[in-house]
C-alpha positions in Angstrom: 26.7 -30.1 -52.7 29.6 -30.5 -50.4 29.5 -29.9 -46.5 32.2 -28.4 -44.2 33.3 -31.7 -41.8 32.8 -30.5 -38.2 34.3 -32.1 -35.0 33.1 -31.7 -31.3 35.1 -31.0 -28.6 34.1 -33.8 -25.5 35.8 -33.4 -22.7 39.1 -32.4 -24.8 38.6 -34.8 -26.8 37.7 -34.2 -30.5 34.7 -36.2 -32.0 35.4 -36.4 -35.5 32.5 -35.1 -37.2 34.2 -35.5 -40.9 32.1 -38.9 -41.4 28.9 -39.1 -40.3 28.2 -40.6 -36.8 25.2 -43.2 -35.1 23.4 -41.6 -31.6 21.7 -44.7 -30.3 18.8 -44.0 -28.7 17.8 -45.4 -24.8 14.7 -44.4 -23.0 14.4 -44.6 -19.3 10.6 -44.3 -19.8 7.4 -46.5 -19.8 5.5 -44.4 -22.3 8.1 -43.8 -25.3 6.2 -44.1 -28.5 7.8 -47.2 -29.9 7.5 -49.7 -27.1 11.0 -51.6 -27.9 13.0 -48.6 -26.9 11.7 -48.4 -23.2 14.0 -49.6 -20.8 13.3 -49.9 -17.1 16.0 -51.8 -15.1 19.7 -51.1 -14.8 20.6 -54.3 -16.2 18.1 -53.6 -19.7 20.1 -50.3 -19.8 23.6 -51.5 -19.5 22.5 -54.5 -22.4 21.1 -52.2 -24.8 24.3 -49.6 -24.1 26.3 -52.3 -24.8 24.7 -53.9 -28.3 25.0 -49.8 -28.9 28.3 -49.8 -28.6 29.7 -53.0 -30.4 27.0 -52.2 -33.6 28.9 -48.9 -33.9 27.2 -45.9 -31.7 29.3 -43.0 -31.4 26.8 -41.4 -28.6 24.5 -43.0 -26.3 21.5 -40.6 -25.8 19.4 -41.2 -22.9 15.9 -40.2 -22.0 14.1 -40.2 -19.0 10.9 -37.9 -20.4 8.9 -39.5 -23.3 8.3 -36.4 -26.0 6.0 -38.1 -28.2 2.6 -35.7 -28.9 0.2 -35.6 -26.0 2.8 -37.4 -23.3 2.0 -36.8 -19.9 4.6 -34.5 -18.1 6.5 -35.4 -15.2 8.1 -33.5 -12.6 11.9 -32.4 -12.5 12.5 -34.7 -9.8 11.1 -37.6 -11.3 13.1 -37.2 -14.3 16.3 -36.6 -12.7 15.1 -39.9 -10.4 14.6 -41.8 -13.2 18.2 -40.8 -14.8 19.9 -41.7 -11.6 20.9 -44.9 -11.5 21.0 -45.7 -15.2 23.6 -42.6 -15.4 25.8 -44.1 -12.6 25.6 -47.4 -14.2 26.7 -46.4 -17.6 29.6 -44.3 -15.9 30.5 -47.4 -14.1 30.8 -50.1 -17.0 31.4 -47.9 -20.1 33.6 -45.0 -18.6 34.8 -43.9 -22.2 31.0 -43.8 -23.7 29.8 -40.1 -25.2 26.8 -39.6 -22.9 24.0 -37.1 -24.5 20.9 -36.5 -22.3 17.9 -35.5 -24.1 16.5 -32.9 -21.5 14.9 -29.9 -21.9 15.3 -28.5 -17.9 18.6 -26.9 -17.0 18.9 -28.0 -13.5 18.2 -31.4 -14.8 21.3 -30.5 -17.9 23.3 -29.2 -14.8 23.1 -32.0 -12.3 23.6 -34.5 -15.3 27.2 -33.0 -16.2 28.5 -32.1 -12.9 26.9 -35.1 -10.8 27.2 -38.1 -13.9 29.6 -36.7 -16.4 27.2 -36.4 -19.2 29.0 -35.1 -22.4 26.3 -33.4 -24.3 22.7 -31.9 -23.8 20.0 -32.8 -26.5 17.5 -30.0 -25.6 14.2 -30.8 -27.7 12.9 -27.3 -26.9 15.8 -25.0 -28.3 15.9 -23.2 -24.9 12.1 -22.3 -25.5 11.0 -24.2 -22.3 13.5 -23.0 -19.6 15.2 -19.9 -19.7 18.4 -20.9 -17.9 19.3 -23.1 -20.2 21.3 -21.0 -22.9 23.1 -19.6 -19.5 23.4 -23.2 -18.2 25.0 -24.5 -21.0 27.4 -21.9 -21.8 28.2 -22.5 -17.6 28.9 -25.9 -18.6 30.9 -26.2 -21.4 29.4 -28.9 -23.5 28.2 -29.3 -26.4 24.4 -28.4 -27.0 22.0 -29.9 -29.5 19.3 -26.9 -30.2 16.4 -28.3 -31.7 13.3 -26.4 -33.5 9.8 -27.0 -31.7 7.0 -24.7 -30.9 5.1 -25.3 -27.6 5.3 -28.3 -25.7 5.3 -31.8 -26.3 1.9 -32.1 -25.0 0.5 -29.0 -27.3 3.5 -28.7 -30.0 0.7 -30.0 -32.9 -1.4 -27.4 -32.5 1.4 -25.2 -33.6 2.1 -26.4 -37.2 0.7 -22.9 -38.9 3.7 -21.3 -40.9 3.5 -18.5 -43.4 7.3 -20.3 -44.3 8.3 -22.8 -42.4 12.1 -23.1 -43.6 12.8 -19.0 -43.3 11.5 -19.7 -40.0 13.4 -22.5 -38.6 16.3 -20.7 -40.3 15.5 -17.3 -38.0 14.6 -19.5 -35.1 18.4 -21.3 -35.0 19.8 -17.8 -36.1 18.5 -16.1 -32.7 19.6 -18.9 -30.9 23.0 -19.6 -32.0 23.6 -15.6 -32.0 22.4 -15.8 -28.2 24.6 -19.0 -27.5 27.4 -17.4 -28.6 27.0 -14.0 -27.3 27.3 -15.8 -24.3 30.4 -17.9 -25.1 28.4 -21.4 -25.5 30.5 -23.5 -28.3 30.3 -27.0 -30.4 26.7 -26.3 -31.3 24.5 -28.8 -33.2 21.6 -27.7 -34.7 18.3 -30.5 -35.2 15.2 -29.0 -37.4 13.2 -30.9 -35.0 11.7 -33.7 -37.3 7.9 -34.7 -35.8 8.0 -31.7 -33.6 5.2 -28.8 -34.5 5.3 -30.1 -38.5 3.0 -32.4 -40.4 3.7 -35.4 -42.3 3.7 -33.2 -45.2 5.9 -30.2 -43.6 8.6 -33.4 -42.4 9.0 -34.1 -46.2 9.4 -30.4 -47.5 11.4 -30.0 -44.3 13.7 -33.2 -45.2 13.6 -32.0 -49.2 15.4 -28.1 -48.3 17.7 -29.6 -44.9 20.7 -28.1 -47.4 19.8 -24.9 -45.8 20.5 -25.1 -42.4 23.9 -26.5 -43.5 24.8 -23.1 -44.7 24.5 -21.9 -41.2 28.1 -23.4 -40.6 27.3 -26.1 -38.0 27.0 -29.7 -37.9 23.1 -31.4 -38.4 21.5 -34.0 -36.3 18.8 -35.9 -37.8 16.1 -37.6 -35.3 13.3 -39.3 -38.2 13.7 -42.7 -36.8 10.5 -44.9 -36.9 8.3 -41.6 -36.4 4.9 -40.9 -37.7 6.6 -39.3 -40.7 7.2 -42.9 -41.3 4.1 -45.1 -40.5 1.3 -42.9 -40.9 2.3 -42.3 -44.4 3.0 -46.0 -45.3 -0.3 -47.2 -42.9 2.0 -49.0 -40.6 3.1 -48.7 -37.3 6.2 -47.4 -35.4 7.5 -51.3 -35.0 7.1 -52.1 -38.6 8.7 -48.7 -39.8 12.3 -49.8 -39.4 12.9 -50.3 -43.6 11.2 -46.6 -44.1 14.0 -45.4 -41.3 16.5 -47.0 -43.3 14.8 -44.9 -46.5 15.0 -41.6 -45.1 18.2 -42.1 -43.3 19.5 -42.3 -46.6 17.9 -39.1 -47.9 19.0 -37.6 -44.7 22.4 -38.4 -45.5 22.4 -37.2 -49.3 20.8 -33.9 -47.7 24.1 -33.2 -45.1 23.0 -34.9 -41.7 26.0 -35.2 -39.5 24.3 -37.3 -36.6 21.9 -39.9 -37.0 19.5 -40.5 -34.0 18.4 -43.9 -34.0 16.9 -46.4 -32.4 18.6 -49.7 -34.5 22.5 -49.0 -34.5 23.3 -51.7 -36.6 21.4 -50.8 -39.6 22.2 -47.4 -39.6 25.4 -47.9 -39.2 25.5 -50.8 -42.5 23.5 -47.1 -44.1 26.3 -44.9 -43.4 29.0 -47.4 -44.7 27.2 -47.8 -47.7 26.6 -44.3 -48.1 30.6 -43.5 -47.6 30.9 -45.9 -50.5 28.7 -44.5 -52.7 29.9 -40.8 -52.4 33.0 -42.0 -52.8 32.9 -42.8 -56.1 30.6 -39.7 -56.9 33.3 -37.0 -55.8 36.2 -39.0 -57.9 
């Protein structure tokens, strides 16, 4: 199946979408499921933002509230605290670095772009968890990643009841793009929310019919990086599920992702280069 090549609009700047691009993952959180991606000082920030960068990262996203099932919430403020410093710091020594903040709060989003020149917002919600930020957003002018999930990331398992899950994923991007647009938001990526509200086995039929949400004309990112999806099904553990990541980032690719979220740069981008390679040779 072919896909339509997209390209994001940063700052003026196009990001070419044509090829598809690494989003490295950098936590500013003690309780982040896999315990290698928690970062705490400035200086562990600026070192993984930099091994990002040289392995191949297009975007850094950071985090400063852990989303895994049952994490414990924090307050606004202690989120924005947390983003603070490392925001400043990666303004400071990589001025020309695509910044995504994975935040679900608007004021956070606002203070973020206006305050630290962050780039993108990576809402995990979908706008479902603060109603300003559809408004906020559109304020703003950046690009938006609106990601399927159903409650919160302390409840969202107990929401993993569909009569069909795809058809409503599909209607849940559908009403939120039409509302994004209606109120002049642009450069929307849409994520079906691997991990969030699904089950191992709703992650794999979700994975299996990703071709769908292709055909709603904007550009995928795909977040399956050493998740549950992973090590629960292979009796592991979220530090030994780096090959399976590898695995699905493959099937991810062959199914039209446009963004992979990562935590290992390198090896994702060694997938995507051998992925070029081999469709290639299958379109010729």
């Amino acid at each position: 199946m072919d896909f339509i090549p997209f390209q994001l609009n940063i700052k003026g700047k196009l990001l070419d979408l044509s090829s598809p691009v690494v989003m490295a993952i950098v936590n500013v959180t003690p309780d982040s499921f896999f315990s290698a991606s928690r970062f705490h000082s400035e200086k562990e920030v600026l070192k993984t933002v930099e091994k990002a960068l040289t392995d191949g990262a297009s975007i850094i996203d950071l985090g400063a509230y852990s989303t895994r099932p049952s994490a414990q919430p924090i307050s606004e403020a202690e989120e924005m605290d947390r983003l603070q410093k490392p925001l400043k710091a990666i303004r400071v020594h990589f001025p020309e670095a695509i910044i995504s903040l994975d935040t679900f709060r608007s004021g956070v989003a606002r203070r973020a772009v206006e305050d630290f020149g962050v780039d993108i917002i990576n809402d995990v919600s979908g706008g479902t968890l603060d109603d300003y930020m559809f408004e906020t957003i559109a304020d703003l002018k950046v690009p938006y990643v609106l990601m399927h999930m159903r409650g919160t990331p302390q409840t969202m398992q107990q929401f993993t009841g569909y009569d069909n899950m795809i058809s409503q994923i599909l209607a849940f991007f559908e009403k939120g793009v039409a509302r994004l647009v209606h109120l002049g938001a642009k450069d929307i990526i849409l994520d079906p929310g691997f991990g969030f509200a699904k089950t191992t086995e709703q992650n794999y039929e979700l994975l299996a019919k990703m071709r769908y949400f292709k055909e709603l004309g904007f550009p995928i990112l795909y977040g399956i990086s050493r998740k549950s999806m992973i090590y629960k099904l292979l009796d592991t553990s979220p530090e030994e599920a780096l090959n399976g990541t590898t695995a699905l980032n493959v099937l991810g690719l062959l199914n039209g992702a446009d963004i992979l979220r990562v935590h290992d740069v390198k090896e994702a981008v060694e997938t995507i280069k051998i992925y070029k390679k081999f469709t290639h040779y299958q379109q010729s």
